[in-house]
C-alpha positions as CSV (number, residue, x, y, z in Angstrom):
1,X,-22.6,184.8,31.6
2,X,-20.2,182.0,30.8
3,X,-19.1,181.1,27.2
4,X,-17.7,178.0,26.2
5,X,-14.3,177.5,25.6
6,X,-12.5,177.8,22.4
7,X,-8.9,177.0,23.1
8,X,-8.6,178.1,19.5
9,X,-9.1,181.3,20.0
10,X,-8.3,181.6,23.4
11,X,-4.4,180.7,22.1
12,X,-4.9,182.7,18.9
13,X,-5.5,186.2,21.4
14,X,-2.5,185.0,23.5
15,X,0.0,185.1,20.4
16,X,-1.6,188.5,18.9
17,X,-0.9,190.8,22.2
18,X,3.0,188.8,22.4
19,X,3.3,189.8,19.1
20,X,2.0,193.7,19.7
21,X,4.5,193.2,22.3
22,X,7.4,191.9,20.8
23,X,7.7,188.8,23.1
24,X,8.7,185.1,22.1
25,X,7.7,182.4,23.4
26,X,10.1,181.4,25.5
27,X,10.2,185.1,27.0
28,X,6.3,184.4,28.1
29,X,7.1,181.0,29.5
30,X,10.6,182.5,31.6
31,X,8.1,185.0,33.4
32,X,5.4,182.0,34.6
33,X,8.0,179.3,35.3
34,X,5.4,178.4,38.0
35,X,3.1,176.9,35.6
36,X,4.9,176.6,32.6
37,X,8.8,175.5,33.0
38,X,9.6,175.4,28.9
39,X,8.3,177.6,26.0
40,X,7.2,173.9,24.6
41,X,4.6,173.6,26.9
42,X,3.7,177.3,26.3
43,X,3.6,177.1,22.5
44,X,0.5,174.4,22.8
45,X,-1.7,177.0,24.6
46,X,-0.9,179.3,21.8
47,X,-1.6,176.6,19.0
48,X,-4.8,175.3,21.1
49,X,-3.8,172.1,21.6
50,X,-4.2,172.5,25.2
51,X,-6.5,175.3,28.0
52,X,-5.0,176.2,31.5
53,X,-6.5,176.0,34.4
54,X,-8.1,179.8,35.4
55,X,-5.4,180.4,37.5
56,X,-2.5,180.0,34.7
57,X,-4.5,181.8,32.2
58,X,-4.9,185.3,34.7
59,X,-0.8,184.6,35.3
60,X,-0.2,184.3,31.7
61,X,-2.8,187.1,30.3
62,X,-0.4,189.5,33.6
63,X,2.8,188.3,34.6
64,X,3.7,186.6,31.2
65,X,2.4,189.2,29.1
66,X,2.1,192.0,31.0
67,X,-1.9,193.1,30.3
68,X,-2.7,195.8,32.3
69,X,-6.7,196.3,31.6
70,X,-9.4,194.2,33.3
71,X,-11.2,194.4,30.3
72,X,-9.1,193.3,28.3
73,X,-8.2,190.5,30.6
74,X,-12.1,189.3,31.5
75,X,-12.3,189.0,27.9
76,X,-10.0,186.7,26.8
77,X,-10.7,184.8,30.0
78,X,-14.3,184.5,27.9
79,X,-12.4,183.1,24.8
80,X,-11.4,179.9,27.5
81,X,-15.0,180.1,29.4
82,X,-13.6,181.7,32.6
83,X,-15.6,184.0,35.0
84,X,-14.2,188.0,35.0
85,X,-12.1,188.9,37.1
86,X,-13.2,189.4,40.6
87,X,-12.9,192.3,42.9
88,X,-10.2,190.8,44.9
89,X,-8.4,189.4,42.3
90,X,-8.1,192.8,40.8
91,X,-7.0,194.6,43.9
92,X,-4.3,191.8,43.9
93,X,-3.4,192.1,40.4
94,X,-3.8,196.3,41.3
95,X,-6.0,196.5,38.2
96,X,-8.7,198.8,38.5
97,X,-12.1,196.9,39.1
98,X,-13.7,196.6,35.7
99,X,-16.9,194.3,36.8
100,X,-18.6,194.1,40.1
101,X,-17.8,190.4,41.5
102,X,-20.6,188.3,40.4
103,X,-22.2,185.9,43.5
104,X,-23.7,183.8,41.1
105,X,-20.7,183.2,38.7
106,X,-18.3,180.9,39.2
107,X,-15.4,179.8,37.1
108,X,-15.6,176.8,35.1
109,X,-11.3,175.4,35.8
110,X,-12.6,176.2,39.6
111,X,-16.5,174.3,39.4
112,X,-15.0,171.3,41.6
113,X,-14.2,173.7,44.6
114,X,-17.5,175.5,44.9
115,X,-17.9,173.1,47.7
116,X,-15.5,174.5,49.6
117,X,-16.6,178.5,49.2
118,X,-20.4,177.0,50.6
119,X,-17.7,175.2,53.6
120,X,-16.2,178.6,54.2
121,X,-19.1,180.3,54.6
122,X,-20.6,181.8,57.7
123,X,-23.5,180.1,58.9
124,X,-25.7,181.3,62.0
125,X,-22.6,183.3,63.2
126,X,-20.3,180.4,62.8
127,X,-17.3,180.1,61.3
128,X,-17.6,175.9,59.8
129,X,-14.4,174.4,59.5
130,X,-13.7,176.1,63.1
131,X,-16.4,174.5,64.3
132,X,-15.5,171.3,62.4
133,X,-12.2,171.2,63.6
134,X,-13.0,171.6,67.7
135,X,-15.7,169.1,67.4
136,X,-13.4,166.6,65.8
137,X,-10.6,167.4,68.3
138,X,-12.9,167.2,71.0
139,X,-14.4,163.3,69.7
140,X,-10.9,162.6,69.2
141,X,-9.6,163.2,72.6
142,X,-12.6,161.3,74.3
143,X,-11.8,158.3,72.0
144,X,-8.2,158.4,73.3
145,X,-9.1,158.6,76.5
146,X,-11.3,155.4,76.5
147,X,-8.7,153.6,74.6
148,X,-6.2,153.7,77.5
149,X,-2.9,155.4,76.1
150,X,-4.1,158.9,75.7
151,X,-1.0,160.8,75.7
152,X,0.5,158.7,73.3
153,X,-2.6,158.4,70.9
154,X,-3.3,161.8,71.2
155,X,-0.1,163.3,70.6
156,X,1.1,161.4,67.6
157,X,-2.6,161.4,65.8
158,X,-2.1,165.5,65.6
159,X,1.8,165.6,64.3
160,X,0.4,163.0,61.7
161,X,-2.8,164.7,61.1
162,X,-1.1,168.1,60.7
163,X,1.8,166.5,58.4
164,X,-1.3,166.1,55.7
165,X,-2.7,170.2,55.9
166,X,1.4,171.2,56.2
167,X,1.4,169.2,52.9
168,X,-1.6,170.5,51.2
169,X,-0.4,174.3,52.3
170,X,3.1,173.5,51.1
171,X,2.3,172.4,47.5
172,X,0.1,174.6,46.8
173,X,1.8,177.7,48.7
174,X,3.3,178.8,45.0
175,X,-0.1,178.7,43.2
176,X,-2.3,181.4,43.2
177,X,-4.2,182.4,45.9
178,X,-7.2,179.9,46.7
179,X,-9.0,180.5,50.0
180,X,-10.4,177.1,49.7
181,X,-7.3,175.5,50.6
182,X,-7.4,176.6,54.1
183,X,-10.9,174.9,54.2
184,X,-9.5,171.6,52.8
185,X,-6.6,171.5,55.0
186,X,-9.0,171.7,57.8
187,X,-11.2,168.7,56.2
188,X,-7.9,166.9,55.8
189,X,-6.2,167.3,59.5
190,X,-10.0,166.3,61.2
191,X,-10.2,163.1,58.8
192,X,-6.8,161.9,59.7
193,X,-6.9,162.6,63.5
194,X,-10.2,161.2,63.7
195,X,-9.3,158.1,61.6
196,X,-5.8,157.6,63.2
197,X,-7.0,157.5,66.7
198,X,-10.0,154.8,65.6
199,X,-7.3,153.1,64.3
200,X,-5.3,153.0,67.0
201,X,-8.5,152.6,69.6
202,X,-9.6,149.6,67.3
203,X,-6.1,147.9,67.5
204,X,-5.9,148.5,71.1
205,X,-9.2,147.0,72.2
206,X,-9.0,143.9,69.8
207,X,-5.6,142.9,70.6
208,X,-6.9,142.9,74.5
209,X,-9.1,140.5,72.7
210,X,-6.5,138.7,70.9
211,X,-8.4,138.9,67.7
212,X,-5.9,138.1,65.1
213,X,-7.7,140.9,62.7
214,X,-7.0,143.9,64.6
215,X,-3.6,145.0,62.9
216,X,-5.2,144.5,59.3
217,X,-8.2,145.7,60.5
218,X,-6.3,149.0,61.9
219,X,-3.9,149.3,58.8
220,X,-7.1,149.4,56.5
221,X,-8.1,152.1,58.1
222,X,-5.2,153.9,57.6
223,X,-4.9,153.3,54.1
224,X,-8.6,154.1,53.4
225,X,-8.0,157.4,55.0
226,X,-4.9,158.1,53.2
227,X,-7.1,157.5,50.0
228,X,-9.8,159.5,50.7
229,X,-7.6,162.0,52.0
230,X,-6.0,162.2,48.3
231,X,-9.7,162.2,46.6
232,X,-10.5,165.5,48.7
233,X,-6.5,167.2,48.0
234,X,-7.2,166.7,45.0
235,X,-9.9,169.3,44.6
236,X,-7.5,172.1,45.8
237,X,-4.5,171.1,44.1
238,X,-3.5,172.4,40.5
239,X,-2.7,169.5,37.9
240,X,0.4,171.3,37.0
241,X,3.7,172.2,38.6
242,X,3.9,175.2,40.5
243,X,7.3,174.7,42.2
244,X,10.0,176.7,39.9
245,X,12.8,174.4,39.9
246,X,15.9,174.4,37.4
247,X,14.6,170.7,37.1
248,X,10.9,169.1,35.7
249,X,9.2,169.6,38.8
250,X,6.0,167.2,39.7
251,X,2.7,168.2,39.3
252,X,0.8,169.7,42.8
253,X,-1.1,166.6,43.1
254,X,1.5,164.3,42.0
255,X,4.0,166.0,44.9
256,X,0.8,165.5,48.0
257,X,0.4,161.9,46.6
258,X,4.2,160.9,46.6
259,X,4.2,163.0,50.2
260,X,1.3,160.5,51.5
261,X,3.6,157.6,50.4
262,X,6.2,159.0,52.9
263,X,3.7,159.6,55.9
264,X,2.6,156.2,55.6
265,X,6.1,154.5,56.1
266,X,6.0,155.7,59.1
267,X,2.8,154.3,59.9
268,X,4.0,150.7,58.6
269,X,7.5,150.7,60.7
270,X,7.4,153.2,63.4
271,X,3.4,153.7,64.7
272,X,1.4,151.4,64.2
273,X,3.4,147.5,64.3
274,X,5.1,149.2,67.1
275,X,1.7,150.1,68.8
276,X,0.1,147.0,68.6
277,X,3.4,144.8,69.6
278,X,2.8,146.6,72.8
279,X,-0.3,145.8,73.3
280,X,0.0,142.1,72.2
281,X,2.9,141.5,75.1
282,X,0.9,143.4,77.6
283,X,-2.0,140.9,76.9
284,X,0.8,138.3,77.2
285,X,2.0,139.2,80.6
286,X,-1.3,139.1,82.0
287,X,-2.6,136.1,81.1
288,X,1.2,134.5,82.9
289,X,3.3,134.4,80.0
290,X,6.0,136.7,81.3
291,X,8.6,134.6,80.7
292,X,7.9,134.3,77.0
293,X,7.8,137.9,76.9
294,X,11.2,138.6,78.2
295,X,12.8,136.3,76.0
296,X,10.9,137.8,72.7
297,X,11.8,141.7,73.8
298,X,15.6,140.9,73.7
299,X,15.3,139.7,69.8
300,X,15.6,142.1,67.1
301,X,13.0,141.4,65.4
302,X,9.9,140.5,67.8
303,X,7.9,138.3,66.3
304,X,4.8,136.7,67.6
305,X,1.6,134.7,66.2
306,X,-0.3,137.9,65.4
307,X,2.5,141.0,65.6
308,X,5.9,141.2,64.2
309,X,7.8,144.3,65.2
310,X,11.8,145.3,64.6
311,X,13.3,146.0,67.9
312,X,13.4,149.7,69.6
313,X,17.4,149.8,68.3
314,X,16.8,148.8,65.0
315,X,14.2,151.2,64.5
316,X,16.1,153.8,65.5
317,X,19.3,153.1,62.7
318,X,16.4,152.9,60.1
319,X,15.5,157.2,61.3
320,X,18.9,157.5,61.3
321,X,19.1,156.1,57.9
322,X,16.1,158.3,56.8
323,X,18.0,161.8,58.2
324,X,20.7,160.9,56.6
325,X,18.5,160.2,53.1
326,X,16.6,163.4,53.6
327,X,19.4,165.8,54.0
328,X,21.2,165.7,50.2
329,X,17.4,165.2,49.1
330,X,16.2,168.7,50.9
331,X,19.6,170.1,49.8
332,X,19.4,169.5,46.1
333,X,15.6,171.2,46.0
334,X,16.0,173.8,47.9
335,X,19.4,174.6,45.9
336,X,17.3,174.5,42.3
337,X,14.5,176.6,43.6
338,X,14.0,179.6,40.9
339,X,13.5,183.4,42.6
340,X,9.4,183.8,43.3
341,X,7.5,186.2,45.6
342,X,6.1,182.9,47.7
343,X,9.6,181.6,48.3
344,X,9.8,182.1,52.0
345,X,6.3,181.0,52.7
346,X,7.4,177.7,50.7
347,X,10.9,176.9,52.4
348,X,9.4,177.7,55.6
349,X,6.4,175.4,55.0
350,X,9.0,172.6,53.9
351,X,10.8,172.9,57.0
352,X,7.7,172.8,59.1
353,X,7.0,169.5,57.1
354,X,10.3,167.7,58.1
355,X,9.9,168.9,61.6
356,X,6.5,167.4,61.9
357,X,7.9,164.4,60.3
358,X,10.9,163.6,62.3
359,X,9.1,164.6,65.4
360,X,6.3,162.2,65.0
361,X,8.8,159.2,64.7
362,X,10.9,160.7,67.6
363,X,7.9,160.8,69.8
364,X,6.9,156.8,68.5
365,X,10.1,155.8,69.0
366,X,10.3,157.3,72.7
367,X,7.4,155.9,73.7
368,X,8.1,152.2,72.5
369,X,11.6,152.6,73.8
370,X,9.9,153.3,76.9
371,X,7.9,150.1,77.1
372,X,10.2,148.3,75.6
373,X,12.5,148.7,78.4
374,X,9.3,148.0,81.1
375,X,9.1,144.5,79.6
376,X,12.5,143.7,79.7
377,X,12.3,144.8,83.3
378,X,9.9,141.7,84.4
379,X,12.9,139.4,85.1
380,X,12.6,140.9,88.4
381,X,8.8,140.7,89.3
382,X,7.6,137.8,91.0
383,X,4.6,136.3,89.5
């Protein structure tokens, strides 16, 4: 049975076992930098003024203050309206098992993600997001294949699909253990394949068209993915920071959001104008206007009635520019970083993150390189 919460006296049991302890503030808030980076922010849970998340409170009630007994523990977790501790979570925390884990219980900071235990469940001796995630695979790669340029579709749609669950993983990889993050990052990486490589089928078959809507029509759908992307991350990302930097770190969900911001610049200058320049000057040269073409491909910028494109060499001083950016920017966080048991699952995950990144815009770049250079090969075609 759940109580509701009384921050009051949630705070008010905090302060009494730091004081049978002989602890300050600051000495509670040093041992869960992850949640708390200042004894400021500390002192308003003690004072009431403010209730952590489940997962903060079970760090602060163990790591911060040291407590021991489960009992002791599930009942202060009462005082904020929490669920006991579970069996697992006790075998993590190496507490002896006080309560048998409840089926029917679940913790009020963590109502949002029952959705995902149900998505995680067995059903009829199948695993779901498994079976989610080869059915969207296997949808995706027919689309691609219908659309014309399935290597190219195919191969950037997963880097840019995977850059999304790498990011979910990454931010939350310092936060207690939640095993339905693993079912999100599954939801996320099928929802942005299977909307990238609509996007990019859509672009492809009305710019054979010539419809002057298909690159808003095809950047709308990237954006409305990116959105509804956040919406679900959301769900399995703490509101607080759990990175322990010597700096104010952002919040999980602030961190995914500003690391959407970055996967989309490369769908506004490296994927998708690219993509449907390509397709425009294809159209072009079969309808007779080769000789238009040629001209347009030697420019920097290409710009036609329904595209506009910078040229393969420009485009490829801007991911110069970008390396360059990222390096002192990757330097400077991973120099800050404080000592925590999850550090080498986090720099490991970060690293994984600017591979996927930099690879995604090498293999764009490549492949418009590639065409680019076909085009400005029709000077010698008869036609």
């Amino acid at each position: 049975m759940l109580f509701s919460p009384d921050p009051q006296a949630f705070g008010c049991a905090l302060a009494e076992i730091r004081k049978s302890k002989g602890l300050t503030q600051k000495a509670v808030a040093d041992r869960i930098s992850t949640y708390y980076s200042d004894d400021s922010a500390y002192r308003r849970v003690e004072r009431g003024q403010r209730l952590p998340e489940r997962d903060a409170a079970i760090a602060i009630l163990t790591a911060g203050l040291g407590a021991a007994v489960a009992e002791q523990i599930n009942g202060i977790l009462a005082l904020a309206g929490y669920a006991p501790l579970t069996e697992g979570e006790s075998r993590q925390l190496r507490l002896p098992v006080s309560q048998p884990e409840a089926a029917s219980a679940t913790p009020r900071g963590n109502a949002r993600r029952s959705f995902w235990t149900v998505f995680v469940s067995k059903s009829q001796g199948r695993f779901r997001p498994l079976l989610v995630l080869v059915s969207t695979i296997a949808v995706s790669v027919l689309l691609a294949v219908s659309s014309g340029r399935a290597p190219v579709t195919i191969a950037t749609t997963v880097l840019y699909a995977f850059l999304y669950a790498v990011s979910l993983l990454l931010e939350s990889a310092l936060d207690a253990k939640r095993a339905s993050r693993w079912a999100v990052g599954v939801v996320l990486f099928c929802l942005m394949l299977a909307s990238s490589v609509v996007a990019l089928t859509v672009d492809t078959w009305l710019a054979g068209k010539g419809s002057p809507a298909a690159l808003p029509l095809s950047f709308a759908i990237y954006l409305g993915a990116a959105a509804v992307q956040w919406m679900i991350a959301r769900t399995a990302l703490p509101e607080i920071a759990v990175v322990p930097l010597q700096f104010q770190a952002h919040t999980a969900q602030a961190a995914h959001l500003k690391n959407t911001l970055y996967f989309l610049v490369i769908v506004a200058l490296f994927w998708l104008p690219p993509f449907h320049c390509i397709a425009e000057l294809q159209r072009e040269v079969r309808i007779g206007h080769a000789s238009w073409v040629r001209a347009l491909v030697a420019r920097h910028l290409i710009l036609g009635k329904d595209f506009v494109a910078l040229s393969p060499e420009t485009l490829w001083f801007v991911l110069l520019g970008l390396a360059l950016l990222a390096l002192p920017m990757a330097a400077r966080l991973l120099e800050n970083l404080k000592t925590h048991p999850g550090l080498n699952t986090y720099t490991t995950l970060l690293y994984l993150r600017a591979a996927l990144y930099f690879l995604l815009i090498l293999v764009c770049l490549i492949w418009y390189s590639s065409e680019i250079a076909s085009l400005r090969l029709l000077e010698s075609t008869p036609f």
